[in-house]
C-alpha positions, 0 to 999 in steps of 0.5 A: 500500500503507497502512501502517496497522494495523488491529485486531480488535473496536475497541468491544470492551474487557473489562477496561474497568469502565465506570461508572469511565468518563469518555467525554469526559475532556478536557471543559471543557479545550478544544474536542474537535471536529473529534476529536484526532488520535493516532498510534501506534508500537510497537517490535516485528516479532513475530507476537505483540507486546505493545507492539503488543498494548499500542498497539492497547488504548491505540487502543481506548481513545483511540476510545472518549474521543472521539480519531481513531487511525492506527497505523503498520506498520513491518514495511518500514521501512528503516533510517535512511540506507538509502534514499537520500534517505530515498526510500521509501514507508514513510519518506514514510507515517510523515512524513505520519502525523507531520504528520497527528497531534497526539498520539502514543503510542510504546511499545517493548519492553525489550530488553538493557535500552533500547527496540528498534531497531524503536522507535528506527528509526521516530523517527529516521526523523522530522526535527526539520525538513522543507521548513518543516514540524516533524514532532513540535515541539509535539505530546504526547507518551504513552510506555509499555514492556513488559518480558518481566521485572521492571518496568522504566522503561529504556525510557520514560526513553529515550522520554522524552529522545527525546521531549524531543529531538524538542520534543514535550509529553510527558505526566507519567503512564505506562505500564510493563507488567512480564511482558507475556505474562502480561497477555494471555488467548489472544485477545491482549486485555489482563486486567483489572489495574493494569497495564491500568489504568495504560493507561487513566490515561495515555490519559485524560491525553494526551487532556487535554493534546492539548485543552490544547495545541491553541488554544495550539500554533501559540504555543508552537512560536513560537521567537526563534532560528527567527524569527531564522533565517527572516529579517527581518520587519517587525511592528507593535512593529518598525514605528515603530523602522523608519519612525524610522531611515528603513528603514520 
């Protein structure tokens, strides 16, 4: 069973006006092929969400720059520690994904003012470390919220931290979509707006930084204290030191 959500009329995007379109808005910051790839998480179960909504519009758009999308269904996710040992198939797909991507974009409703457990289960679920590998060290970043009131920044904040937390890149620009059930016709497609503007901006901005951090990631999840902690190692600035003191 895939955990990966699909959507409707992935070429289809009404509220885009399209001679404002950069197809390729990372161009020249760095090689596009093979395309960046991006996962997506959204922090409602509801039959209607729009911080689904709001993903699968963000995931148009990441397809039209050029990027290769997968959002994850977290409708069977347990919560953290109720497997044990994590053992449960969601638990393994979402890791997998996480590995998978070099980008994400996390959106989570607002509510009683800070982003859902839905939203927090998932990064939870994801370990700073996992036999070796780092699930999100490195990778960008994207955070957006929708609020069923006023504008709000609680949630983005929060994604922010857990972002920061997590030692991912997150990006400068985002998204905060205010009365969310305003922002959507009958046929879930998000209005022509700022709002969906907004979108579009922070899509265009993790595509770039994806392509700037890319032929740089492996150095810059380089760490001194991790180095120190995997052992010792011999490099070529150590070598003579070594051969000097008879240990080489």
């Amino acid at each position: 069973m895939s955990r990966l959500r699909t959507f409707a009329d992935p070429d289809h995007l009404p509220a885009l006006d399209r001679s404002f379109v950069l197809d390729r808005p990372g161009l020249g910051l760095g090689a596009d092929q093979p395309p960046p790839r991006i996962l997506l998480l959204y922090g409602s179960l509801r039959a209607r969400s729009f911080s689904r909504l709001c993903v699968e519009e963000a995931a148009r758009l990441l397809t039209l720059f050029g990027a290769e999308i997968r959002i994850f269904d977290p409708s069977d996710l347990p919560l953290p520690d109720q497997a044990p040992g994590d053992d449960h198939p969601a638990v393994h797909e979402l890791r997998a994904l996480s590995l998978w991507s070099e980008g994400q974009v996390w959106c989570s409703p607002e509510r009683h003012g800070q982003i859902t457990g839905v939203m927090k289960a998932q990064i939870d679920h994801l370990p700073l470390s996992m036999g070796g590998m780092r699930p999100t060290q490195g990778r960008t970043l994207a955070v957006m919220q929708v609020s069923a009131g006023s504008q709000s920044f609680n949630s983005v904040n929060t994604l922010r931290l857990l972002g920061r937390w997590m030692r991912m890149v997150t990006i400068p620009n985002q998204s905060s979509v205010a009365m969310a059930y305003k922002e959507f016709g009958d046929d879930d497609r998000m209005r022509a707006s700022g709002y969906y503007d907004r979108i579009v901006d922070v899509m265009e901005e993790l595509i770039r930084f994806t392509l700037l951090v890319r032929p740089h990631a492996a150095q810059l999840v380089d760490r001194y204290s991790e180095r120190k902690a995997a052992g010792p190692a011999v490099t070529p600035a150590s070598e003579p030191a070594a051969r000097a003191t008879g240990n080489g």
